[in-house]
C-alpha positions as CSV (number, residue, x, y, z in Angstrom):
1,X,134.4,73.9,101.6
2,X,130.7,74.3,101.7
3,X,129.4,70.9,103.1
4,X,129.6,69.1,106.7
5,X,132.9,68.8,108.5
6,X,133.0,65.7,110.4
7,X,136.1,65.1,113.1
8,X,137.2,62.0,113.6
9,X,139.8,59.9,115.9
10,X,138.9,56.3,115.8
11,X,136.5,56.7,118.8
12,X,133.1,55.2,119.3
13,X,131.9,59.0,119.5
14,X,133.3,60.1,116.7
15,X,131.9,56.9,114.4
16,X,129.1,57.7,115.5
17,X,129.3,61.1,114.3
18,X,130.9,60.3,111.0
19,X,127.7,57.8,110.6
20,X,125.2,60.6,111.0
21,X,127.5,62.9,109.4
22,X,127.1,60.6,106.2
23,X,123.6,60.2,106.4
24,X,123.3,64.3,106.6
25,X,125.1,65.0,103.9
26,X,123.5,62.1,101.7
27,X,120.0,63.8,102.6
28,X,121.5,67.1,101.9
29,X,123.5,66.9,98.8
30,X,126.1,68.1,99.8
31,X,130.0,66.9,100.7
32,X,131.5,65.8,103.2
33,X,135.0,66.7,104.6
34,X,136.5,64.1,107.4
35,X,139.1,65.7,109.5
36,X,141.6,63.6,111.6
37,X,143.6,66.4,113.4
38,X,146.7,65.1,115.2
39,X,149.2,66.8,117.8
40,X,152.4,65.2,118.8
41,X,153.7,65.1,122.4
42,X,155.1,68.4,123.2
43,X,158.4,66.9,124.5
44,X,159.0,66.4,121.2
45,X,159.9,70.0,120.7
46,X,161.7,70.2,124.3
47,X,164.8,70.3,125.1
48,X,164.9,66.8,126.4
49,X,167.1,65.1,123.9
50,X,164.3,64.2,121.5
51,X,165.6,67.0,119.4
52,X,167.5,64.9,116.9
53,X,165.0,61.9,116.3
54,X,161.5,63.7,116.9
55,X,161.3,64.6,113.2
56,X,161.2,60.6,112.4
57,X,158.9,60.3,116.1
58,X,156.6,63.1,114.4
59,X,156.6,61.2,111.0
60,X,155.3,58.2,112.6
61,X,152.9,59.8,114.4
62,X,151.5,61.2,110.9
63,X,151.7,57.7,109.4
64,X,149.6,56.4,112.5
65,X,147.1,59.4,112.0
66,X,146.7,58.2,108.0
67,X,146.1,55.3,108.7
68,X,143.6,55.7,111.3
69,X,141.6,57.8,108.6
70,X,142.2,54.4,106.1
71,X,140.8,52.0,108.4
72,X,137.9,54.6,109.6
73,X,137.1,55.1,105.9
74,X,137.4,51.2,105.3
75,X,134.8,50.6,108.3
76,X,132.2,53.0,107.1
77,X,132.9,52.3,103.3
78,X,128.8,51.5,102.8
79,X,127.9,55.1,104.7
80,X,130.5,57.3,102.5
81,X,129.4,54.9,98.6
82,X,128.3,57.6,96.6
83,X,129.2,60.7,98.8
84,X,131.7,63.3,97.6
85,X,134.1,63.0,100.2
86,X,137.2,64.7,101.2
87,X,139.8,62.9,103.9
88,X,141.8,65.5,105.6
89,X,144.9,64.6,108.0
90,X,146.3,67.5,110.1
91,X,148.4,68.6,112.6
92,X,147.1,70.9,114.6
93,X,145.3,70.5,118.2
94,X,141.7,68.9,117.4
95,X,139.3,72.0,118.1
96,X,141.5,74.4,116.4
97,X,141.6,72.0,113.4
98,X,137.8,71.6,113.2
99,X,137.0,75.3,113.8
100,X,139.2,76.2,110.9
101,X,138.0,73.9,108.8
102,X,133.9,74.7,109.9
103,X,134.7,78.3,108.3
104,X,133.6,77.8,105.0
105,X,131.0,74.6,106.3
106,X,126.9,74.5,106.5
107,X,127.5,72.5,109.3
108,X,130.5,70.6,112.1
109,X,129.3,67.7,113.4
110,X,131.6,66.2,116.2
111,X,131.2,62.8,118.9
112,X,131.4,63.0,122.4
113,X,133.6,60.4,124.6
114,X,131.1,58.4,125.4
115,X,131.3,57.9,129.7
116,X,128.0,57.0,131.0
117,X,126.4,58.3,134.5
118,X,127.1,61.6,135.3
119,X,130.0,61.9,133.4
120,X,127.9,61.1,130.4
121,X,126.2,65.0,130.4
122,X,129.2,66.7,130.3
123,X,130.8,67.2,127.1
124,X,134.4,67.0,126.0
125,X,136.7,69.6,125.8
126,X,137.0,69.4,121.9
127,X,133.1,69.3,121.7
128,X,132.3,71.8,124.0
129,X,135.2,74.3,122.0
130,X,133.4,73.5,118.9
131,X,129.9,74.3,120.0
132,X,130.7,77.7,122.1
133,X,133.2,78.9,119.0
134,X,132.1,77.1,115.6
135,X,131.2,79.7,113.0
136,X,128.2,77.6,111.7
137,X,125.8,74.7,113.0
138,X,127.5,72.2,115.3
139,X,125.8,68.6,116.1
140,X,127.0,66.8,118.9
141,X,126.7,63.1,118.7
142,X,126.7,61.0,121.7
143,X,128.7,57.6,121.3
144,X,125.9,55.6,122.6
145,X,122.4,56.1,123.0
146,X,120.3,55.0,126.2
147,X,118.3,52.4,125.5
C-alpha cells in the first residue's frame, strides 16, 4: 500500500509515532496503514504440554492484540478524523511485520522505547531493524522529547 506504515504496541514511543505518523500523512495526502504485529511465547509451540490448549492461549493473545489496536485507535480518534486508514493486526515478530509491510510504503515511521540517559541514544532492536533494512524512508520517533 502506497502511504506511511506506522507500528504500533500501546507504548508511549509508538503514540508518539502514530501522532506524527497522522499528521504526515494528513500533510501528505496520503493513507495510513497501522500495524500491531504480535508473536506468542514460543513455548507455545514446545513440547511442554501447552500443545493441547495453546491454540485457545494463541487466540487470546490475538484478542488482546485487537484490542490494543481498538483502544490505540479510540485514543488518537481526533489525529486519524478524516484519514484513510487501514488497521492491520498480525502475527509475525514486529520488525519482520513492519518491513513487509514498508514494501509497497513512501515511508515506515516507528517509536523508540523511550529510557532516558544513556540508554535514551540507543535504539531498539525493532527500530534499529527497520532503519538498517526498510526498503523506503524510515522516521524514528522518540517517546519523549527533552525539554
Amino acid at each position: 500500500m502506497p502511504g506511511i506504515v506506522v507500528g504500533i504496541d500501546g507504548s508511549e514511543g509508538s503514540e508518539r509515532a502514530l501522532d506524527w505518523a497522522a499528521a504526515e500523512a494528513r500533510i501528505r495526502g496520503v493513507p495510513l496503514k497501522l500495524l500491531h504485529a504480535w508473536y506468542p511465547p514460543a513455548a507455545l509451540y514446545g513440547g511442554i504440554g501447552w500443545t493441547g490448549i495453546a491454540g485457545d492461549v494463541i487466540a487470546d493473545f490475538r484478542t488482546l492484540a485487537e484490542k490494543q489496536m481498538d483502544d490505540t485507535c479510540t485514543r488518537h480518534a481526533a489525529a486519524l478524523d478524516g484519514l484513510d486508514v487501514e488497521r492491520c493486526v498480525v502475527e509475525d515478530l514486529a520488525a519482520q511485520a513492519l518491513l513487509q509491510a514498508a514494501a509497497a510504503a513512501d515511508l515506515l515511521v516507528v517509536g523508540t522505547r523511550g529510557h532516558g540517559g544513556f540508554t535514551g541514544l540507543l535504539l531498539g532492536s525493532v527500530s534499529q531493524q527497520c532503519a538498517h533494512h526498510a526498503p523506503c524512508p524510515v522516521v524514528i520517533v522518540p517517546a519523549h522529547t527533552s525539554s
